[in-house]
C-alpha positions in Angstrom: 87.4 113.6 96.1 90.5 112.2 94.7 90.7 111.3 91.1 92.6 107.8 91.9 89.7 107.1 94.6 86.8 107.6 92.4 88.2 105.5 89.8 88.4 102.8 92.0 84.5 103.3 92.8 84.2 103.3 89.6 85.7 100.2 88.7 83.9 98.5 91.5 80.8 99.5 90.4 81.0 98.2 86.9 81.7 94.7 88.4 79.2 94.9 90.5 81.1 94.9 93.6 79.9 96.7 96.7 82.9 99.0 97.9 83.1 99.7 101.3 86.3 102.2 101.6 87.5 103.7 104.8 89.4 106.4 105.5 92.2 106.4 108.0 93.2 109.7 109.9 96.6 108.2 109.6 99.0 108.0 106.6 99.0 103.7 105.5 102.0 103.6 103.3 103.2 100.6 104.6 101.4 97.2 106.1 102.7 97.7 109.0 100.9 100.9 109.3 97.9 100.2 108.0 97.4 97.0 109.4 98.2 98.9 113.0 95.2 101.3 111.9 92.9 98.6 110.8 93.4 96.3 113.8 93.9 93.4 111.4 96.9 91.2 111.1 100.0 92.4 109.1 99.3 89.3 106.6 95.9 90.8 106.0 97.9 94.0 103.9 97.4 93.2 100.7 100.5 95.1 99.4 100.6 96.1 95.2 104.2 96.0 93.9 104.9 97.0 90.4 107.6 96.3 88.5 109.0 96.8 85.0 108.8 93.9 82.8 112.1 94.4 81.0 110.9 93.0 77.6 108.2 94.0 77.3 108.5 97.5 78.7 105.2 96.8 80.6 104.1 97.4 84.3 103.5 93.8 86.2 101.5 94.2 89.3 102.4 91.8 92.0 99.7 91.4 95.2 101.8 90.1 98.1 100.9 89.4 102.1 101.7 92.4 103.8 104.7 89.7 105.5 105.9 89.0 102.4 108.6 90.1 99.9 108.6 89.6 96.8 111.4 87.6 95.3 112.7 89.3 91.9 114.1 86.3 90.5 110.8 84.0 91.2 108.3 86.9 90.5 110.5 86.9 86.7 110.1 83.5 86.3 106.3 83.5 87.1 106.1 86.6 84.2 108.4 84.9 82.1 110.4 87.7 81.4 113.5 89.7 83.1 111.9 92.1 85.8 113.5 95.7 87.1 112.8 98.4 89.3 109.6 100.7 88.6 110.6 103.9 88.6 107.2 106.4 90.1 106.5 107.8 86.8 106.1 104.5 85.5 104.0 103.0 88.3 101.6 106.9 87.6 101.4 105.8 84.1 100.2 102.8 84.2 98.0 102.6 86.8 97.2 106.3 87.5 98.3 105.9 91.4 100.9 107.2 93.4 103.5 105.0 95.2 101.5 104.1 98.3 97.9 103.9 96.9 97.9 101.7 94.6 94.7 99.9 94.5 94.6 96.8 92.4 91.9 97.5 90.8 90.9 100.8 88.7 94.3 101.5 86.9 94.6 103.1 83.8 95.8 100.8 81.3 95.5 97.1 81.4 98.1 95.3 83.7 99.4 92.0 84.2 98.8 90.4 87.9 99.8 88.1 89.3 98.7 86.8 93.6 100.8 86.1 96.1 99.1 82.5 97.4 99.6 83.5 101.3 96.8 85.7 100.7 94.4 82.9 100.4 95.0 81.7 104.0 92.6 85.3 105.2 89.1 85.4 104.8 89.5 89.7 104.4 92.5 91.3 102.9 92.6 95.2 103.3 93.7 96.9 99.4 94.6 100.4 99.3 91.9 102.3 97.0 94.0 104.5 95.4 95.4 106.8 97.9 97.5 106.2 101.2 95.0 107.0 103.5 91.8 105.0 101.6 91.4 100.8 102.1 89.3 98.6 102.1 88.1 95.1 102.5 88.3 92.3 99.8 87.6 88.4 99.9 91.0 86.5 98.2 88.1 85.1 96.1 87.2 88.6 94.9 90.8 90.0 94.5 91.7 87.2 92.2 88.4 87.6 89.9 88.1 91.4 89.8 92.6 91.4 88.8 92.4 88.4 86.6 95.8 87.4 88.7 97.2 84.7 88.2 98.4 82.9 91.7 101.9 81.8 92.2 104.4 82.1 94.1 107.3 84.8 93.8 107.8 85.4 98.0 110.7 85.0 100.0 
């Protein structure tokens, strides 16, 4: 079992949240895709975007609707510092996942998060859990608690 999948159990487990991953037979790198696999709506993709927070050098996790985008200049405003691309070495070491399976919980180090608010119009979001073919389902409620985001808005 993958490394990036069992800390995510892991993580689960020491909040006392039951985990109830499922494995697709096809690849969910995008929403699209994985909300085409789930049978869910494409809003219901809770996609994680990380950027570089340019001051402090830090990864900033952004959780946006699987129909959203996420507005740079907003999303910097919201972290109160200049944002920038994440390069994938970054993204692996700081929250241990590869670039389509990352979860928003389990990660490495500590990260900053903040929620897209569209989210909280579903009563189940899918998350990926930690690799591009494991998801699984999370109340908006839950999300927010178990990634201490903060919720604003940083769409298009």
């Amino acid at each position: 079992m993958s490394k990036s999948l069992n800390r995510v159990k892991r993580h689960a487990a020491d909040m006392d949240f039951s985990l109830q991953i499922r494995e697709m037979s096809v690849d969910t790198h995008t929403a699209q895709q994985a909300a085409d696999a789930l049978g869910c709506r494409v809003g219901q993709i809770t996609k994680s975007i990380v950027f570089l927070g340019n001051t402090s050098g830090k990864a900033i996790l952004f959780l946006t609707s699987g129909i959203n985008q996420v507005c740079p200049d907003k999303a910097a405003v919201l972290a109160q510092e200049p944002i920038g691309k994440a390069d994938a070495a970054l993204i692996r070491s700081e929250t241990g996942f590869a670039i389509g399976g990352v979860a928003p919980i389990g990660h490495k180090n500590p990260i900053r998060c903040f929620l897209d608010p569209h989210l909280q119009s579903y009563q189940t979001l899918w998350a990926a859990a930690g690799t591009p073919r494991h998801l699984f389902p999370i109340s908006p409620t839950d999300l927010c608690r178990f990634t201490d985001a903060i919720i604003g808005d940083f769409t298009r």
